[in-house]
N, C-alpha and C positions, 0 to 999 in steps of 0.2 A: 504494500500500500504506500502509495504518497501524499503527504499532507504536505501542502501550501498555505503559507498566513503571509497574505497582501496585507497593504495599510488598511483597509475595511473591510477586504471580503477573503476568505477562504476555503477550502475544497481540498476534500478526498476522494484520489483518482486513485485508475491502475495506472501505476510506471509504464513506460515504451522503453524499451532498452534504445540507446543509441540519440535518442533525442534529451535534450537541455532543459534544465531546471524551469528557464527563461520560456523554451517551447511548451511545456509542460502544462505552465501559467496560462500562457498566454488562451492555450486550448482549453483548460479551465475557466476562462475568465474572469480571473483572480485578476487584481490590479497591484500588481509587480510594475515598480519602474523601472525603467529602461530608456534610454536614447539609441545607441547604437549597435549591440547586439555581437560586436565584435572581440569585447574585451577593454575597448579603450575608455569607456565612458565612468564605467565602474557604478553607475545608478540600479544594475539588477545586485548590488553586493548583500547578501543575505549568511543567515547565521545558520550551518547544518547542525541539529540539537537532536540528530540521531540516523544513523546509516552512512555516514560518512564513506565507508568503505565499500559502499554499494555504488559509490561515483569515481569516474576516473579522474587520474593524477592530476595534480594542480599543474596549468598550462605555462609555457612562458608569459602570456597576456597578463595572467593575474602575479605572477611576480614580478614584474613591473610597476600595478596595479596595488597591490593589496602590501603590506607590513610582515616581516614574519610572527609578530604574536599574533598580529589577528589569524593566519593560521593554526597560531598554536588554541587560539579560540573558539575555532569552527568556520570561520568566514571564508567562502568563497564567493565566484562575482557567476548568478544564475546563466548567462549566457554560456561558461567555458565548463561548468559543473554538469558532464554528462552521463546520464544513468548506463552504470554497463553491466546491470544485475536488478535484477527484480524479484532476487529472493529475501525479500526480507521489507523492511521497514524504513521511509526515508523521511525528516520533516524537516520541512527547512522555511523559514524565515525570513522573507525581504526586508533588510536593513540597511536602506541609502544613507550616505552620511548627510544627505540635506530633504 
C-alpha cells in the first residue's frame, strides 16, 4: 500500500513499480507541489516515514538538491523517489521548504 499526505488532501493507493512518488500523487490527486518534475526545483521534497527501502537509491539530482541529514531524516524530493517494490508499505509526506 501507498499512503500520500499533500498539504490538504490525501490517498491510499496500490504502488506501480517503476513510476514516482510525484507520478503517484499526481494520479491520486493529492496536491503534492511540484514545478519541475526533474529534480531541480526541489518543491515535491517530502518526508519517507516508512518503506524507504521499497524506493530506489537517492539520485544525483537530489544530492545536489537535498542536505545529507535531511537524508539521514527521510527526505527525499517525490519526482526522483521511484517505487521498485510493492511488497510492502510506503508513506510518505510532501514537505516543501516554502
Amino acid at each position: 500500500m501507498l499512503e500520500l499526505k499533500g498539504r490538504t488532501k490525501s490517498a491510499e493507493i496500490e504502488p506501480v513499480a517503476g513510476h514516482s512518488l510525484l507520478d503517484m500523487a499526481l494520479k491520486a490527486d493529492v496536491d503534492w507541489q511540484f514545478s519541475c518534475s526533474r529534480g531541480t526545483c526541489a518543491r515535491c521534497r517530502c518526508q519517507i516515514v516508512e518503506g524507504g527501502d521499497l524506493l530506489s537509491e537517492i539520485t544525483d539530482e537530489e544530492w545536489d538538491r537535498l542536505e545529507p541529514e535531511e537524508f539521514d531524516e527521510g527526505y527525499r524530493l517525490g519526482c526522483q523517489a521511484v517505487i521498485r517494490s510493492t511488497e510492502g508499505r510506503i508513506v510518505a509526506v510532501n514537505k516543501p521548504y516554502f
